[in-house]
C-alpha positions in Angstrom: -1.8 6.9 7.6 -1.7 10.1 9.6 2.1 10.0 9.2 1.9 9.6 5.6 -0.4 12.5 5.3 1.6 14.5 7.6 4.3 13.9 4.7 2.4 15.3 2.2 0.8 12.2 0.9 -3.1 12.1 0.2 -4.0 8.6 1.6 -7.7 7.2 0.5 -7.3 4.0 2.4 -5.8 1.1 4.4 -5.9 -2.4 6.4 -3.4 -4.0 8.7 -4.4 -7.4 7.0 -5.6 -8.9 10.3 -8.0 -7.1 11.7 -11.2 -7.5 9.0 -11.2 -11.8 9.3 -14.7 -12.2 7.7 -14.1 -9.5 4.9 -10.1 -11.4 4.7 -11.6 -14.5 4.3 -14.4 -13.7 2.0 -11.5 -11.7 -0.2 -13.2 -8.5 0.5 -10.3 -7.3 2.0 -6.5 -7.6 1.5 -4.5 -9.7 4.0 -1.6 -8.2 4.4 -0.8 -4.5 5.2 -1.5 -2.0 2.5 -2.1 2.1 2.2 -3.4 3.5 -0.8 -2.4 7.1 -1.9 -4.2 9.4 -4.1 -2.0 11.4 -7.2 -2.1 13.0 -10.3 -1.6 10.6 -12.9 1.6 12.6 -14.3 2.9 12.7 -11.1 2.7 8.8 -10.1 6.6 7.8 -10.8 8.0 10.6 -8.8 5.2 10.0 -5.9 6.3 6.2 -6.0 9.5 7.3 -5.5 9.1 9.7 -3.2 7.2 7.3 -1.2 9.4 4.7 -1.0 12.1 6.5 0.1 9.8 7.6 2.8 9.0 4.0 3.2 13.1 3.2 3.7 13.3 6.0 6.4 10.3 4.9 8.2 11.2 1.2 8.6 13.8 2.5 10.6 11.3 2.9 13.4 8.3 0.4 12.6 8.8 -2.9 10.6 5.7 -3.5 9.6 7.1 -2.3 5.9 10.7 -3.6 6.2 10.1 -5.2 2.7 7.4 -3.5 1.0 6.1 -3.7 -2.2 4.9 0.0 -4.3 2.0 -0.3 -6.8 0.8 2.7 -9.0 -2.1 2.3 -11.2 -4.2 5.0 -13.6 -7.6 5.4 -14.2 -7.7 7.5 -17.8 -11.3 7.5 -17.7 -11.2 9.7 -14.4 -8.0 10.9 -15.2 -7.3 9.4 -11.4 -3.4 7.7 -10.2 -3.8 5.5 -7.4 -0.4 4.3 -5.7 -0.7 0.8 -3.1 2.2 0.2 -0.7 2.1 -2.8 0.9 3.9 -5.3 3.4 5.2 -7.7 0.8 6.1 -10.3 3.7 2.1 -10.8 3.9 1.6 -10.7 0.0 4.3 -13.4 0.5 2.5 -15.5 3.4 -0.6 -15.0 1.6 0.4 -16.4 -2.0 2.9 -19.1 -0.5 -0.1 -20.9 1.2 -2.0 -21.1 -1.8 -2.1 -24.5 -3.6 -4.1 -22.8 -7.1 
């Protein structure tokens, strides 16, 4: 996180996807890797590219988003854009184990 907001990005929140077991296994809490970044909504396309770009340069030194997966949501009733990167080998793990 501290890198991403040293690179201009406004993170609200994160989880390695291990860490939180109770919360993972009560579904309270994502497991797999994930960082969620604060925008304005008209910006969210270029921030989600911006980031992932970011995202290809910084795999080059930790693989923990090799293969990542770029969400961006908005909230018109607080006017609020939301973008979620995550590990998408754990969204992989996670879904692939699944027998619903």
């Amino acid at each position: 996180m501290i890198a991403l907001n040293d690179a201009g990005f406004q993170t609200t929140d994160s989880g390695d996807g291990v860490s939180k077991a109770e919360d993972i296994e009560n579904e309270d809490a994502l497991p797999w890797a994930h960082v969620s970044i604060r925008v304005h909504p008209e910006d969210m396309i270029e921030e989600a590219d911006r980031l992932s770009e970011w995202m290809r340069k910084w795999a080059e030194h930790d693989d923990r988003f090799v293969d990542c997966q770029i969400e961006a949501t908005y909230f018109p009733r607080v006017d609020l854009g939301i973008i979620v990167v995550s590990d998408a080998r754990g969204i992989y793990a996670a879904y692939s184990d699944r027998s619903d």
